[in-house]
N, C-alpha and C positions, 0 to 999 in steps of 0.2 A: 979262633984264628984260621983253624982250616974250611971253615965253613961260612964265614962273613959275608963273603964275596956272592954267595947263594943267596945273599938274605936271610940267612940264620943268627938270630938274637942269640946267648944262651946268659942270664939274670937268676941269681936264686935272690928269694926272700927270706929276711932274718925274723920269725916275730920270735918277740919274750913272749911272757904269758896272758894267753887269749882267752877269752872265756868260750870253753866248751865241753861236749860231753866228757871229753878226757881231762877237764881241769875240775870238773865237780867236788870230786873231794878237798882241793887246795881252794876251794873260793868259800868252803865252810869254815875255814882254818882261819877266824879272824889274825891270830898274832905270825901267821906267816903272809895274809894280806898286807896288813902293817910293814912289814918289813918290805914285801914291795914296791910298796910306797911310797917306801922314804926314796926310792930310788926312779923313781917315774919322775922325768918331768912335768908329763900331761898327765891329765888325769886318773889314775886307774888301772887295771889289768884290760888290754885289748878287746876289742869284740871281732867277732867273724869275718863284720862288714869291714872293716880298716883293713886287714889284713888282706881279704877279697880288691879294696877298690886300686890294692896298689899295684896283685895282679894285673889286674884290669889296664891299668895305666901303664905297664911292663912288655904287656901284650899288644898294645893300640899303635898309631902309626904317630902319635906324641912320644914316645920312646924309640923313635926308629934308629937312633944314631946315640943309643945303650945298648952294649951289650958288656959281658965281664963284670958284673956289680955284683955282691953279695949285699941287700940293701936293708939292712935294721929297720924292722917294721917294729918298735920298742917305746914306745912313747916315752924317747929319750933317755933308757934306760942304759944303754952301751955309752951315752955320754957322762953317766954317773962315777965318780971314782969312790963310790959305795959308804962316804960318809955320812952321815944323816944332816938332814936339813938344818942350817944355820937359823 
């Protein structure tokens, strides 16, 4: 708010779990892969690049008129109400 008027975006990104060096050990962990799973709508635990292109699209002059979003980079996992697949 105090800084809009400059042209100052200010966006954070939500991801769940992405795959990286810091997830190493939870991607060898089939029964906690599993679990979330059940809660991904898309496919999978994240990759770098998804998480990176939304940056990207956050930053770019496609996003000029966002700012204030805290925006779940989760493949659809914050939409989950954590029951398991029907």
């Amino acid at each position: 708010m105090d800084h809009g008027k400059d042209g100052v975006r200010v966006n954070a990104v939500c991801p769940s779990l992405t795959r990286t060096g810091m997830t190493e050990d939870m991607m060898d962990d089939d029964k906690l892969i599993a679990k979330f799973n059940e809660r991904f709508a898309l496919e999978g635990p994240g990759e770098p690049e998804d998480v990176a292109a939304v940056i990207a699209f956050l930053a770019s002059d496609d996003a000029r008129f966002v700012t204030g979003v805290n925006l779940p980079v989760d493949g659809g996992m914050s939409a989950s109400n954590g029951q398991p697949p029907q």
